[in-house]
C-alpha positions in Angstrom: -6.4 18.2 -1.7 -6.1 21.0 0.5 -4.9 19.0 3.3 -1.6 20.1 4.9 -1.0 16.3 6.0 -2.6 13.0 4.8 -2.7 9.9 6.3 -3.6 6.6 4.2 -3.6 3.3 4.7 -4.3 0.8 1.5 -3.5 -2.9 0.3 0.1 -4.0 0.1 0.5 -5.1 -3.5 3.7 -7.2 -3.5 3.3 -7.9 -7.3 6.3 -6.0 -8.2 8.6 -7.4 -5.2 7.8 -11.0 -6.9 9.0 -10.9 -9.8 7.9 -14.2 -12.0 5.5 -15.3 -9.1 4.1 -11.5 -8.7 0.7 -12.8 -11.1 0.1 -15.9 -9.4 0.2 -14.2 -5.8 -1.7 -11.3 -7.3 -4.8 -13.5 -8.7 -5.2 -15.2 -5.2 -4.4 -12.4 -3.2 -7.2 -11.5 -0.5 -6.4 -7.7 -0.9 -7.5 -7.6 -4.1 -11.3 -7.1 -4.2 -12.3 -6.3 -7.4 -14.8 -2.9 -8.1 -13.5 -1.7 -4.5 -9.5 -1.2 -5.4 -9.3 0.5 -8.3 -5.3 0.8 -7.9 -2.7 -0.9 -5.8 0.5 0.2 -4.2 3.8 -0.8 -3.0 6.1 1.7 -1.1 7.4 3.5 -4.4 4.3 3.6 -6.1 2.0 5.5 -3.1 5.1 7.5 -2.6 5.4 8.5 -6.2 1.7 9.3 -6.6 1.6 11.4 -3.5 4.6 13.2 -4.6 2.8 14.4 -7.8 -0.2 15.9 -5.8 2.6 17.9 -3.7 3.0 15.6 -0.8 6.4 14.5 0.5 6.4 11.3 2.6 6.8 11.6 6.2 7.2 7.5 7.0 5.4 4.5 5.7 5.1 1.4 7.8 2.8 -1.4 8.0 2.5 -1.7 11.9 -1.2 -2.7 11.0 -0.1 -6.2 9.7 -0.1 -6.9 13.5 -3.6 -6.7 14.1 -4.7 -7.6 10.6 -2.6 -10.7 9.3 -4.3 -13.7 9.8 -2.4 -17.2 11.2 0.0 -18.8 9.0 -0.3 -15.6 6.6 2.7 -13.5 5.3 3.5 -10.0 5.5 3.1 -7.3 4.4 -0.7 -6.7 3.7 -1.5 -3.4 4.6 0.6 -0.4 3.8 0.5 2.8 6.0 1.9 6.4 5.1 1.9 9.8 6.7 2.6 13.1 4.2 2.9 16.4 4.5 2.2 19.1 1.6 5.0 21.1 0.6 
């Protein structure tokens, strides 16, 4: 990208964070919408694919969760990230 600074926001995949329940969350998982997310991040994993396009990260967040969870339902679901190229 030619971009000096990228912002993205994608699914939350918490597979990794789970552990032994990360496949069972992952097959019922509302994020996951098969032939429209080809891949799915946590926080190391956007940061480390970023990195090797030349983009440092700036801050991730998920202040979206707060208009996007739905009652009852757990964060975090939506991951956002601002970069910078160096």
């Amino acid at each position: 990208l030619k971009a000096r600074y990228l912002a993205v926001a994608v699914p939350y995949c918490r597979w990794r964070e789970l552990g032994a329940d990360g496949d069972a969350w992952f097959r019922t998982w509302r994020m996951r919408l098969p032939d429209e997310h080809l891949h799915h991040f946590d926080r190391d994993s956007l940061v480390a694919f970023l990195a090797r396009s030349g983009f440092e990260c700036m801050t991730l967040n998920c202040f979206e969760d707060g208009i996007r969870l739905r009652p009852g339902e757990v964060g975090p679901n939506i991951l956002s990230g601002f970069f910078r190229k160096l």
